[in-house]
DRENVEXTI-132292 format. One line per 2 residues: for each residue x, y, z of C-alpha. Coordinates in Angstrom, 1 decimal. Layout:
X/Y/Z ~ ...
//
This chain:
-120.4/97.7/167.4 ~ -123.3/98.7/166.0
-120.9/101.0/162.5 ~ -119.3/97.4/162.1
-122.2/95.6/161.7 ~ -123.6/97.8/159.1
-119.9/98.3/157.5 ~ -120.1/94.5/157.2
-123.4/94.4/155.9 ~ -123.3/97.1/153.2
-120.1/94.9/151.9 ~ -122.2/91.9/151.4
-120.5/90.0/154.7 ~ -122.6/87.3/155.7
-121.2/87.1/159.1 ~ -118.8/88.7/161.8
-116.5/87.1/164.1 ~ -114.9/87.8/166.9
-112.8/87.6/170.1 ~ -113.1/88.9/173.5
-111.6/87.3/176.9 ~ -113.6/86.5/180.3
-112.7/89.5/182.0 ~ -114.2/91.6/179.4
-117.7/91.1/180.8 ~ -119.4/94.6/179.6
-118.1/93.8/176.1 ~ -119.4/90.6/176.2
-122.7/91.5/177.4 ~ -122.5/94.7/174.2
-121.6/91.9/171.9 ~ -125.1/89.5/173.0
-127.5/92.7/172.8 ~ -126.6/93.2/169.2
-127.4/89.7/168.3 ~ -124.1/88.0/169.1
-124.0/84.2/170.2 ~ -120.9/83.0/171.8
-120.0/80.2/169.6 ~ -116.4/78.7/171.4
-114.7/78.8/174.3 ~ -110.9/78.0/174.5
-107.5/79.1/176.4 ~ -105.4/80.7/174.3
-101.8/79.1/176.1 ~ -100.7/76.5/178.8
-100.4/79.1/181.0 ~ -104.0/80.6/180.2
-105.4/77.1/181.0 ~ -103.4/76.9/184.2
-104.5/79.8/185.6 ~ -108.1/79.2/184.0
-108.0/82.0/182.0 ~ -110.4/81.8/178.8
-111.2/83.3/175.9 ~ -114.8/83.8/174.6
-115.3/83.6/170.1 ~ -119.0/85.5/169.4
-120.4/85.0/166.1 ~ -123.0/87.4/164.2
-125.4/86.1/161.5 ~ -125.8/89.1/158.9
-128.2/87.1/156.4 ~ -131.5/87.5/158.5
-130.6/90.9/159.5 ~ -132.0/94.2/158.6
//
């Protein structure tokens, strides 16, 4: 996490997105302790939504960043 936020950075990205699902809970708790914020939530199908399975969009900020 930490090589694609400085690949990102040296490349003059001002942000990263990304995707992870609720059941991914140790990725989503890596992605908050480098400075993600989850930004969406959504079901990716009908059957996602039926069986109330979600999908979690994180957002980084690289502007204010060292």
């Amino acid at each position: 996490c930490g090589e694609v936020l400085r690949f990102t950075r040296a490349r003059g990205y001002g942000a990263v997105v990304l995707t992870t699902s609720v059941v991914q809970v140790a990725a989503q708790r890596l992605y908050e302790s480098q400075g993600f914020r989850k930004v969406a939530t959504f079901s990716p199908s009908l059957l996602a939504r039926l069986i109330c399975f979600q999908m979690f969009q994180y957002h980084c900020d690289l502007t204010g960043r060292p």
